[in-house]
N, C-alpha and C positions, 0 to 999 in steps of 0.2 A: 637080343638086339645089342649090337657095340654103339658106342657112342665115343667119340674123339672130344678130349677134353685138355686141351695144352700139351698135344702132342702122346698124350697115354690113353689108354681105353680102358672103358668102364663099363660093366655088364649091368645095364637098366635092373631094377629090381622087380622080378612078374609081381604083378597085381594078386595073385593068392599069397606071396609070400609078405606082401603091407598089411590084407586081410588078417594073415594068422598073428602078424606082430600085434594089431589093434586090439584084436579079440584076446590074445595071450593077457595084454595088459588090462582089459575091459572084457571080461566073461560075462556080465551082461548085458553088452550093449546089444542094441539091433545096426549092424554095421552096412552100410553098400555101399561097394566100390564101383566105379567106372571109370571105361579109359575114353576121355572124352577127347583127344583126336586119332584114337582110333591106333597110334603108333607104341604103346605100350610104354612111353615113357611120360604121359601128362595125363596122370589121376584126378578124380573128385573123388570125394570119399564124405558120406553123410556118417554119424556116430552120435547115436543116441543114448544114451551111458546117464544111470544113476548119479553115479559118481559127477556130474557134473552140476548137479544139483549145488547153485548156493555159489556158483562160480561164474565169474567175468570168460565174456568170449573169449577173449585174452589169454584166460589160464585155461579154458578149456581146450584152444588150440593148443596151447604151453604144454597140455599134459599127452594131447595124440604125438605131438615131434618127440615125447620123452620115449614114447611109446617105439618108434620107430629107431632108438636106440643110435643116433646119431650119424643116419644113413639120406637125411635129406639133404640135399646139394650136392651129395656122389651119387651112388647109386639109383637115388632116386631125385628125378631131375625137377619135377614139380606135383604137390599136390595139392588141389583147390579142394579146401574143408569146410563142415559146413558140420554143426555141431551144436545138441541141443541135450537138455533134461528133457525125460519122458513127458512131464506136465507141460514141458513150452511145446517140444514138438507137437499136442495134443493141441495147444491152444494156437498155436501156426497153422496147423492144417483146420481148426474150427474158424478162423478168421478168413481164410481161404474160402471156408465155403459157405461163411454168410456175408459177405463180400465180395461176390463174383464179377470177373469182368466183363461187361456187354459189346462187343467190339460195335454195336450197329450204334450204341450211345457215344463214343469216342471215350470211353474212361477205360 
């Protein structure tokens, strides 16, 4: 995909090559990407990393853009993150499901 940016183009960056930069930087995270409209240039990216342990959302986001090597805002035009330690994700998805939504209750 080209994308026209002030008159120059820019080659979107595919979605396995954000994967291997994440994982390169994060060997163990559990990483999944998606291209949520579908046009290969607007990512989510969930990363569950050790290493985030003990960090603010902030620096956790801080450390996946480091990861990407300074390729966000060119090549890669948007990516919505979403970023957890193993034990929060754990307790994210335990709050999820002892706290389920009932649509017929309105909650």
């Amino acid at each position: 995909m080209v994308r026209q940016n002030d008159g120059a183009s820019d080659v979107a960056m595919a979605g396995p090559d954000i994967e291997a930069l994440i994982r390169e930087a994060f060997p163990d995270a559990e990483v999944t990407l998606t291209d949520l409209a579908g046009d290969g240039d607007h990512f989510g990216a969930r990363v569950v990393s050790p290493a985030f342990a003990g960090k603010s959302r902030i620096q956790q986001h801080q450390m996946v853009y480091a990861a990407l090597k300074g390729r966000m805002g060119g090549e890669l035009h948007a990516l919505a993150l979403e970023t957890a330690s193993p034990g929060a994700a754990r307790s994210d998805l335990v709050s999820l499901q002892v706290n389920p939504i009932d649509p017929a209750a309105g909650t």
